[in-house]
N, C-alpha and C positions, 0 to 999 in steps of 0.2 A: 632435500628429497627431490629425486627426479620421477617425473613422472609421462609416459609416455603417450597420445591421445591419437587413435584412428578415426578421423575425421572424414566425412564423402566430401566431394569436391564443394557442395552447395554449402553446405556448413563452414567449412573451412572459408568459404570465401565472404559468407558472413561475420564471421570473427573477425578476418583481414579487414572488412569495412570497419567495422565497430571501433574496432582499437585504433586504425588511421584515423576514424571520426573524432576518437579517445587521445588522439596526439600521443597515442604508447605504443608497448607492442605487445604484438599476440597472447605471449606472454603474460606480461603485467594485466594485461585486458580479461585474461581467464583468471588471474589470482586472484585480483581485485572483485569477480562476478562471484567465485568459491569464498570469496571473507567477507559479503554482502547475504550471502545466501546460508552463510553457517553461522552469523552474529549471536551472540546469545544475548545481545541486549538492542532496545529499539534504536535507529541512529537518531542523532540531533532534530535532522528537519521535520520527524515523525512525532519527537515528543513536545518541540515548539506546537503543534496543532490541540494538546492538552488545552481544554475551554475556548478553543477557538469559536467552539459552537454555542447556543442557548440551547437550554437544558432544556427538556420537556415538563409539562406542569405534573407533579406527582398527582397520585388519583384521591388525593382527600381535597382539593382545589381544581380538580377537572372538571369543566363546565360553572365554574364561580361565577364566571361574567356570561354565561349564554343565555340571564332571562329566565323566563317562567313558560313551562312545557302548556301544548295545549291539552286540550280536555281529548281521551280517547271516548272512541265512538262504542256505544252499548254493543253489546251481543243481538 
């Protein structure tokens, strides 16, 4: 498929950077942006972060270790 893109000068010469930056061209630099951005699946370095985190305490153990509240004040 060819496809044809009217670009202002500012954009187009952001693209030019990118992909020079990309060591490709223009080109390959816009397919590559359109097959990142239509994925239907998460890529690799996204789903390496799966448990990277500690989990939050569920709410039947929230506040286990905070102690004993103090006394409120009467009305």
């Amino acid at each position: 498929m060819h496809l044809t893109l009217e670009l202002d000068d500012r954009t187009a010469a952001h693209v030019n950077v990118a992909a020079q930056n990309a060591g490709v061209s223009p080109a390959e630099w816009i397919t590559h942006l359109i097959e990142r951005q239509t994925a239907d699946v998460w890529p690799d370095h996204i789903k390496a972060l799966a448990g990277a985190w500690r989990d939050e305490p569920w709410p039947d153990n929230t506040g286990a270790t905070m102690g004993q509240d103090v006394p409120r004040e009467p009305f």
